[in-house]
Backbone bond lengths (Angstrom), bond angles and torsions (degrees), N, CA, C in turn:
res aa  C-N    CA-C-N  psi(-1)  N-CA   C-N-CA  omega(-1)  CA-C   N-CA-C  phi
1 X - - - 1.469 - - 1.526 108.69 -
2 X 1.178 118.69 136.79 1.343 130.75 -176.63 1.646 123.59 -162.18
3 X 1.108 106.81 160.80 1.441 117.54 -175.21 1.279 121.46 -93.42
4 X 1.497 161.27 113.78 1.284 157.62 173.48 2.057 103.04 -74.44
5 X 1.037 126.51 134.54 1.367 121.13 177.13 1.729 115.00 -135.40
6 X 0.866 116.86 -179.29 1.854 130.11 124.77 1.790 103.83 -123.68
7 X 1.268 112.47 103.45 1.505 93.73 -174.97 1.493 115.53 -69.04
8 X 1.824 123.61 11.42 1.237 107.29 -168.45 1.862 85.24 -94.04
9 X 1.396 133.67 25.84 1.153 110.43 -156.32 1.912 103.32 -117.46
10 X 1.370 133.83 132.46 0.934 120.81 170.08 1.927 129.07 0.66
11 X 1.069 101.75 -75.90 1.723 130.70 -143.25 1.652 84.75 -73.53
12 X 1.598 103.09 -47.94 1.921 93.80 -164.53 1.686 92.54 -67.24
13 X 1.201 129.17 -45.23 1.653 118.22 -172.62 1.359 120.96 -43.24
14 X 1.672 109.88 -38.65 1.334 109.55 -174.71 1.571 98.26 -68.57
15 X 1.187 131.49 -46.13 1.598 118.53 -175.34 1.797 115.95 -76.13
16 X 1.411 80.64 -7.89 1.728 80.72 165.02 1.667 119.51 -93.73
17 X 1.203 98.47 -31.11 2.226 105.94 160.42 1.380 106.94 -44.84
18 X 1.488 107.94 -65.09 1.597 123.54 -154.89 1.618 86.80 -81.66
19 X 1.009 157.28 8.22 1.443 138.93 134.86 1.020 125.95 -85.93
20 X 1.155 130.92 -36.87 1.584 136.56 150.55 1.480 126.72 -37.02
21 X 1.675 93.50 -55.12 1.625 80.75 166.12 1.503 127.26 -83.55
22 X 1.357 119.99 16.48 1.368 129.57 160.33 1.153 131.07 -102.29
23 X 1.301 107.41 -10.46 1.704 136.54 161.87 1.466 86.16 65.70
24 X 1.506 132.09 57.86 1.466 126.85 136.21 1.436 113.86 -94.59
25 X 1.450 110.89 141.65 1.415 115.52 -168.06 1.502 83.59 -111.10
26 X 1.532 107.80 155.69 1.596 127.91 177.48 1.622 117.62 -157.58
27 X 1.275 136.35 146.62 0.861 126.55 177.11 1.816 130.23 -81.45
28 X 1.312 108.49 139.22 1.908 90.38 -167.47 1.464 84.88 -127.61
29 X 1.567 89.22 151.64 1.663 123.43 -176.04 1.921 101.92 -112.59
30 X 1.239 121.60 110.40 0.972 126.31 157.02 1.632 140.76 -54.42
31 X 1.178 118.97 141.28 1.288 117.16 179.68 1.480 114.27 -147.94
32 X 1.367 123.22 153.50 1.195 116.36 -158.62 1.803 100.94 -94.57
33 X 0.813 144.88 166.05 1.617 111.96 178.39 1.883 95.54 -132.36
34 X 1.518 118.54 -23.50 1.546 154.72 139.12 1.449 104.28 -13.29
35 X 1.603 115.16 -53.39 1.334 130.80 -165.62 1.575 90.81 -99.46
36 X 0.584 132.85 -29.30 1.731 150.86 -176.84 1.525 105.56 74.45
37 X 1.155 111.35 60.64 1.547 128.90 171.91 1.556 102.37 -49.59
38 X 1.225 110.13 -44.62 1.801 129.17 -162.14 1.636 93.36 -76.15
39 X 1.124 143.13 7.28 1.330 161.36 160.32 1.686 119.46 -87.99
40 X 1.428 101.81 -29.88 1.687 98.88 179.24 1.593 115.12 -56.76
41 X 1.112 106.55 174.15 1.307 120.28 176.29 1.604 109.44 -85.30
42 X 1.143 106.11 -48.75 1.658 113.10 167.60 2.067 107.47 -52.77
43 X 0.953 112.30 -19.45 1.573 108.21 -167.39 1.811 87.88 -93.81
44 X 1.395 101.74 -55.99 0.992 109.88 -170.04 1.986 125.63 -38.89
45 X 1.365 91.44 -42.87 1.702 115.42 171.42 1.195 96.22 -63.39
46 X 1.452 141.51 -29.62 1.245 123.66 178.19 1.735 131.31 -99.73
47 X 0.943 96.12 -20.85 1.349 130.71 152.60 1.839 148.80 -166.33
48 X 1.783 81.48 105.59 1.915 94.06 174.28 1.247 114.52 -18.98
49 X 1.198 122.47 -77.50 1.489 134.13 -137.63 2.114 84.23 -72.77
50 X 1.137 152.75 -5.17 1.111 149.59 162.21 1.377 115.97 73.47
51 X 1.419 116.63 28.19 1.614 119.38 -177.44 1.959 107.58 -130.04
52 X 1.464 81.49 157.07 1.964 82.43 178.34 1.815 95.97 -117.66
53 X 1.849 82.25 169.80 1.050 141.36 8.75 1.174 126.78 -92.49
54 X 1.589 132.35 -176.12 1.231 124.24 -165.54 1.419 81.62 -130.55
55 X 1.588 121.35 161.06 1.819 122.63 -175.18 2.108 76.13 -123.80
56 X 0.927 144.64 132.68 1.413 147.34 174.07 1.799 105.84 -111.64
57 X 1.653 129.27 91.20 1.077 123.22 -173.94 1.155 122.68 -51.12
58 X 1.879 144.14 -173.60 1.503 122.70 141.46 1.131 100.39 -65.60
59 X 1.419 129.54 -34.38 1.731 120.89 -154.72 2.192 96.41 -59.37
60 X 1.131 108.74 -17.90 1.338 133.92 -154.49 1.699 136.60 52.86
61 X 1.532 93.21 32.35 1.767 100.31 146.64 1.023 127.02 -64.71
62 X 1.159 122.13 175.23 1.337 126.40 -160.57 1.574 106.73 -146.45
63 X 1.263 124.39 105.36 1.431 119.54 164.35 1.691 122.92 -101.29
64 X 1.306 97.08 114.95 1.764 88.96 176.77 1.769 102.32 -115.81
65 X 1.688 114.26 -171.91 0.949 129.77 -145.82 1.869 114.70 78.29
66 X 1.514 120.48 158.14 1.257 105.34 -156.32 1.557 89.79 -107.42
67 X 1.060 126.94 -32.13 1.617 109.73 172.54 1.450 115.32 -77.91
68 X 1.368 118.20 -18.70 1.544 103.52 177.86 1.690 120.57 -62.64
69 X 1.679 84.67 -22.68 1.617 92.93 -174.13 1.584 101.41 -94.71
70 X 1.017 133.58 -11.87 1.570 141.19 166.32 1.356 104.75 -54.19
71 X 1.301 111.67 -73.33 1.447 139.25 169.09 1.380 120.14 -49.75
72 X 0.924 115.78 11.11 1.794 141.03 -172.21 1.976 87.02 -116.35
73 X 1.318 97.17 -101.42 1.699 95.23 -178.50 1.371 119.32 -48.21
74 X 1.429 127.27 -9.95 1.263 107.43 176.60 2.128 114.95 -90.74
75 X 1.479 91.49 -11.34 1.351 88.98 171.02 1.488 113.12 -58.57
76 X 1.486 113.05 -45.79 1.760 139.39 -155.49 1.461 83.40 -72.78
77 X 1.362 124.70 -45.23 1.547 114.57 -159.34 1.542 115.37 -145.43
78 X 1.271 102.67 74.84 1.491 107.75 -165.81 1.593 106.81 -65.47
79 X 0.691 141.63 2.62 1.610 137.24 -159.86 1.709 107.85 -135.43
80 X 1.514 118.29 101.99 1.528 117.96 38.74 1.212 84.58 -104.61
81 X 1.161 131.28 132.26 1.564 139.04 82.97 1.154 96.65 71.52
82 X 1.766 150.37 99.81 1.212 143.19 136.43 1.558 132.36 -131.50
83 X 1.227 107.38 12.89 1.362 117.04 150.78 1.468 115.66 -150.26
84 X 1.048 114.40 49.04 1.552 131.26 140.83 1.661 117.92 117.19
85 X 1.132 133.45 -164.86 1.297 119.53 159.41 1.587 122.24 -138.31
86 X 1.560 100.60 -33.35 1.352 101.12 -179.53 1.767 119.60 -113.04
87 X 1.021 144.38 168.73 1.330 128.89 -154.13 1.576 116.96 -61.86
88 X 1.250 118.05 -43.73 1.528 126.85 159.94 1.415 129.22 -50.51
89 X 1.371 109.25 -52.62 1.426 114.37 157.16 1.302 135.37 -74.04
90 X 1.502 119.52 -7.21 1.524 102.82 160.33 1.832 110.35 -102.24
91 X 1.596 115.64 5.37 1.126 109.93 160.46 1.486 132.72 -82.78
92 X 1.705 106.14 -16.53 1.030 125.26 -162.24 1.602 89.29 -85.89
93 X 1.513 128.29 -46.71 1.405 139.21 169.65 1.371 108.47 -25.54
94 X 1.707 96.29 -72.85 1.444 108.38 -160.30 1.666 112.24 -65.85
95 X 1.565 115.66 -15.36 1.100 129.51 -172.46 1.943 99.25 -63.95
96 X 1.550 108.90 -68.29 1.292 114.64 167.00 1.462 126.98 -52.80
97 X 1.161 106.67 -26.16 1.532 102.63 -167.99 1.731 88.67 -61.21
98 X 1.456 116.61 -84.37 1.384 140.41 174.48 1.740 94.16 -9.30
99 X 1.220 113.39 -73.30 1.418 117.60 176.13 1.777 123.63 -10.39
100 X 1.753 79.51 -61.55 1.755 100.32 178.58 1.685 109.28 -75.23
101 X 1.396 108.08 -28.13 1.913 101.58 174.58 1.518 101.57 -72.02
102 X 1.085 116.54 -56.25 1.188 132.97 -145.16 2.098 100.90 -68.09
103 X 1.057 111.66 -46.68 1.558 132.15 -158.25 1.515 112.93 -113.76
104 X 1.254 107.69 -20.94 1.718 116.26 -171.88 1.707 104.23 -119.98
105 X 1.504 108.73 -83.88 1.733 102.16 -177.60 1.497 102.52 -76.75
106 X 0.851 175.85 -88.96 1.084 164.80 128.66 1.969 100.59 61.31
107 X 1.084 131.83 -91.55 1.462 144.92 -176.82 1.997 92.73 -53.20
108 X 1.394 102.42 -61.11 1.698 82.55 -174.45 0.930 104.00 -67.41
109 X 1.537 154.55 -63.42 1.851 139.93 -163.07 1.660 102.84 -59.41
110 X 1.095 118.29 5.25 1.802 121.32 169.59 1.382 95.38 -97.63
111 X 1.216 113.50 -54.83 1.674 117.23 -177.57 1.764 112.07 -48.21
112 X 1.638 106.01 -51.83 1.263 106.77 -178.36 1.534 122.42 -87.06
113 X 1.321 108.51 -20.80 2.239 107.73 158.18 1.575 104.40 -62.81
114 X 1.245 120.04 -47.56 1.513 119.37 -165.52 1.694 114.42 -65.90
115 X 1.668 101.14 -32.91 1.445 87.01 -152.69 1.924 83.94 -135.76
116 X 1.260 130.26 50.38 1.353 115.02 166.30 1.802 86.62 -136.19
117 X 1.607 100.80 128.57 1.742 108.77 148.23 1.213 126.96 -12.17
118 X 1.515 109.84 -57.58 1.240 121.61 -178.30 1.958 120.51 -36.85
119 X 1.591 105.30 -44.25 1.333 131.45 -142.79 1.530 101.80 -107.18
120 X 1.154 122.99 -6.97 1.280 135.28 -153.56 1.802 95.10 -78.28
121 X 1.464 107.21 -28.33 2.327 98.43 172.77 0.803 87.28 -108.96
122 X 1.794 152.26 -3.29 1.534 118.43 166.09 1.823 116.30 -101.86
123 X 1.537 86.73 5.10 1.623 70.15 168.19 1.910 120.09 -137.67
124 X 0.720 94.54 121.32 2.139 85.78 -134.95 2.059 67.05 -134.27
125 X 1.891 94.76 119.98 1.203 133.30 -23.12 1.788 118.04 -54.77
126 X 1.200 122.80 164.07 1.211 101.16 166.68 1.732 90.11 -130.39
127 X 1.455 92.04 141.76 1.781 128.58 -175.53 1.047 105.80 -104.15
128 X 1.485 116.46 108.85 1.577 116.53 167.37 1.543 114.94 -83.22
129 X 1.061 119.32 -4.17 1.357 125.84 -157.56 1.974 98.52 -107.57
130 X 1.298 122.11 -24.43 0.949 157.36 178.99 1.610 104.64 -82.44
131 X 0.920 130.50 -28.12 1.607 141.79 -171.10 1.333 109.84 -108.28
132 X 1.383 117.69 -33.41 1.513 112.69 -167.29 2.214 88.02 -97.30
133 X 1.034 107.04 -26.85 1.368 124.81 177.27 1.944 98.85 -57.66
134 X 1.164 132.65 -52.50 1.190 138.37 151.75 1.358 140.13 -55.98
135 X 1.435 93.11 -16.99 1.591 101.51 176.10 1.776 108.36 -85.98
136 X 1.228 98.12 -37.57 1.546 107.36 161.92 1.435 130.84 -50.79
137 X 1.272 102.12 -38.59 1.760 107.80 176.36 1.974 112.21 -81.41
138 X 1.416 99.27 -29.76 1.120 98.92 171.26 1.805 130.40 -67.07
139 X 1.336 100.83 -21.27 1.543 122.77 152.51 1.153 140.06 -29.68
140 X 1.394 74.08 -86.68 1.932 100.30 154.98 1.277 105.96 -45.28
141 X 1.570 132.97 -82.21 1.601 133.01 -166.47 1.687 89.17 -26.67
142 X 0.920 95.52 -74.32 2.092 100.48 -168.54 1.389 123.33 -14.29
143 X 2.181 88.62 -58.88 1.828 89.16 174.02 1.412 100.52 -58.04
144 X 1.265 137.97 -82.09 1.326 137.79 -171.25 1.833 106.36 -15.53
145 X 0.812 115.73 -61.68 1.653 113.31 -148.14 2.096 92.66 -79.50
146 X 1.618 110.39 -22.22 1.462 94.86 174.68 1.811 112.27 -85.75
147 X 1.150 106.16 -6.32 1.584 112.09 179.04 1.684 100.51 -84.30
148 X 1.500 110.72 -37.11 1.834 102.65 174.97 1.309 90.47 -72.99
149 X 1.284 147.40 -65.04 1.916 145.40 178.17 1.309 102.93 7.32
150 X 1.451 98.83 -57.31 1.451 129.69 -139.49 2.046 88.14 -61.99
151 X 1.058 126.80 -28.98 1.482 139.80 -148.61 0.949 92.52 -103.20
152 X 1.221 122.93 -71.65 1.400 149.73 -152.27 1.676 135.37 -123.30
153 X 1.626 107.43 119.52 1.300 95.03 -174.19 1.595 117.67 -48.93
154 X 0.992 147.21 -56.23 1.580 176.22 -149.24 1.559 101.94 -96.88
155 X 1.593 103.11 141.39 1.732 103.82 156.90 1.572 126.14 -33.56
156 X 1.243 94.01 -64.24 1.506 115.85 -140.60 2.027 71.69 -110.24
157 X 1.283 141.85 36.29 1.600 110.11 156.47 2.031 88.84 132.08
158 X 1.531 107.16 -151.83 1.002 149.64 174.98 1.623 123.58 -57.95
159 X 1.422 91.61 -28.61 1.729 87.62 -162.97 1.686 88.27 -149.18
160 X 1.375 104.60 155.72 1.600 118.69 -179.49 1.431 104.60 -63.24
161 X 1.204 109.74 149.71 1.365 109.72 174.16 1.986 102.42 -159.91
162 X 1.613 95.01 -175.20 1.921 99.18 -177.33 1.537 111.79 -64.54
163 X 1.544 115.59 -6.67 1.324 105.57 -166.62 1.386 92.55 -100.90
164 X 1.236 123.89 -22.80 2.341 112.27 154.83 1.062 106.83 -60.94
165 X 1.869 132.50 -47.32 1.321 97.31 -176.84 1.357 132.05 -77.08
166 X 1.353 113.79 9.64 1.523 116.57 -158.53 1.948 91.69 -106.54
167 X 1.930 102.87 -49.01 1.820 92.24 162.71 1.543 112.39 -41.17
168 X 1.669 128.57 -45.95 1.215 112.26 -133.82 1.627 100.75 -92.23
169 X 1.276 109.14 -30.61 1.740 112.72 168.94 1.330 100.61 -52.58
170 X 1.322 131.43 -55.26 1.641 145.02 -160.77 1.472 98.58 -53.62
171 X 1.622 134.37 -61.50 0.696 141.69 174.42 1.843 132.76 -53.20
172 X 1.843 105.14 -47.42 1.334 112.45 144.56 1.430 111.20 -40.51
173 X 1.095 113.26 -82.26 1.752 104.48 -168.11 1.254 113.57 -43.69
174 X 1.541 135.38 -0.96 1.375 95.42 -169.83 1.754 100.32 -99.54
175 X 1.392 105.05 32.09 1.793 118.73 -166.27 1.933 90.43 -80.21
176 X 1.366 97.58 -54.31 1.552 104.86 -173.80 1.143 120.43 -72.08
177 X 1.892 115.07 -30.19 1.922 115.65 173.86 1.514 97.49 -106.49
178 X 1.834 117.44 54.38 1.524 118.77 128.00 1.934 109.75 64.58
179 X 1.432 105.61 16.47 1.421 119.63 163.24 0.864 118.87 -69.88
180 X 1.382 160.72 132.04 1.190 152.97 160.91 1.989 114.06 -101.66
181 X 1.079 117.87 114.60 1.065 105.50 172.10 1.606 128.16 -73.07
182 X 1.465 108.77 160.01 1.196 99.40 -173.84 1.833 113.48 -95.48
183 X 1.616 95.13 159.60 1.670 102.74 -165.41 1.436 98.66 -60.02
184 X 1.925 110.04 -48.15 1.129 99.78 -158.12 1.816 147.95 -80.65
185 X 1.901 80.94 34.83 1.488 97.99 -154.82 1.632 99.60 -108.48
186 X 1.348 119.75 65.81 1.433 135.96 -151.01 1.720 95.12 -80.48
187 X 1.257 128.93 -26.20 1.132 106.70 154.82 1.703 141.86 -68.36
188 X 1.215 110.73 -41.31 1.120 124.44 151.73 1.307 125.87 -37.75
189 X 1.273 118.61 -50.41 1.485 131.38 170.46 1.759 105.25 -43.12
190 X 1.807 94.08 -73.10 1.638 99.86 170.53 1.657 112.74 -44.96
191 X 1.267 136.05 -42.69 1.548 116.37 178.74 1.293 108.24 -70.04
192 X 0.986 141.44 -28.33 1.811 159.21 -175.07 0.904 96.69 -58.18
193 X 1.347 128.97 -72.45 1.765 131.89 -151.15 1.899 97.06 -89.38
194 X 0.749 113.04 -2.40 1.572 121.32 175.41 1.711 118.46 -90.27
195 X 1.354 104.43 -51.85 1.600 108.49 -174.46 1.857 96.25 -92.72
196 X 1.313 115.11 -16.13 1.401 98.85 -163.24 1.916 99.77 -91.40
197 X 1.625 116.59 -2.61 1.701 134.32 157.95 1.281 88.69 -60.68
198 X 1.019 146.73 -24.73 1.678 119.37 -139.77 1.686 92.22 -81.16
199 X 1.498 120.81 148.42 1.059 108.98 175.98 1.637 110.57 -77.06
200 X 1.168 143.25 -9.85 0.966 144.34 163.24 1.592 119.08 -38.61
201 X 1.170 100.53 -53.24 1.895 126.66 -169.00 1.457 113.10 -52.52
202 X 1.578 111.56 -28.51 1.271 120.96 161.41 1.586 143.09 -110.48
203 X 1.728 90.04 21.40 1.450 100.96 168.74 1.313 126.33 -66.78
């Protein structure tokens, strides 16, 4: 069993947080995604949709998307605790997590395909107008998530969970797609400098 990655890439970090903080160790296979490795035909046979990470079973299925494969080890190893336990609370989880894909990394990795040099042959067409258009919504998410702060230590409540690690990658990335956060979001700051200690955050 093994992992396919680019570890410089959003999506594999978050399944690399949420294993860390479960302290399962696994082996990962690199790929360049730059070189557009995630383009081969060999990648391709393993997964259509052409994105990582990939979870590669012994049976040798293959589950990709990053919560399916979250949601894979968290069946095997529910404890600690990161997307919820009892029926309310892991809806209330999954409610935020989505929040942060959906409203947060989501708008910045649009911000940063659309509008970084870098992205300009992998993302064809590329929309600048479309990127800075995302950088805006990602804003907004921000106010929102320092007004929940405001309640609550944690995204999603009381206790850490997948929907911090999925804000806190969201938020890293927006270092490289040219976001700047704002000063005056002093709660946010406090959840920031809190989950981004975790020794996990720098696995």
């Amino acid at each position: 069993m093994y992992i396919v990655e680019d570890g410089r890439a959003p999506n594999p970090r978050r399944v690399r947080i949420f294993l860390a903080e479960k302290d399962i160790e696994i082996e990962y296979t690199q790929i360049d995604i730059n070189a557009l490795d995630h383009l081969s035909s060999e990648f391709v046979k393993l997964n259509p949709m052409r994105r990582i990470p990939i979870l590669v079973l012994e049976s040798g299925r293959v589950l990709s998307e990053s919560m399916a494969i979250c949601k894979y080890f968290d069946e095997l190893e529910p404890e600690p605790s990161l997307m919820g336990r009892d029926p309310f609370d892991k809806a209330w989880i999954e409610m935020w997590n989505r929040r942060m894909e959906l409203n947060l990394l989501f708008p910045v990795a649009q911000s940063f395909r659309h509008q970084h040099p870098a992205m300009i042959e992998m993302e064809v067409p590329q929309i600048p107008e479309w990127g800075r258009a995302n950088s805006e919504k990602a804003l907004e998410m921000l106010e929102i998530m320092d007004a929940e702060l405001a309640k609550n230590q944690f995204i999603a409540g009381k206790h850490y969970s997948v929907a911090d690690i999925t804000a806190l990658v969201a938020v890293d990335f927006m270092k490289p797609a040219r976001i700047s956060r704002p000063e005056r979001l002093r709660k946010l700051d406090r959840w920031y400098t809190e989950v981004s200690a975790r020794p996990s955050s720098t696995d």
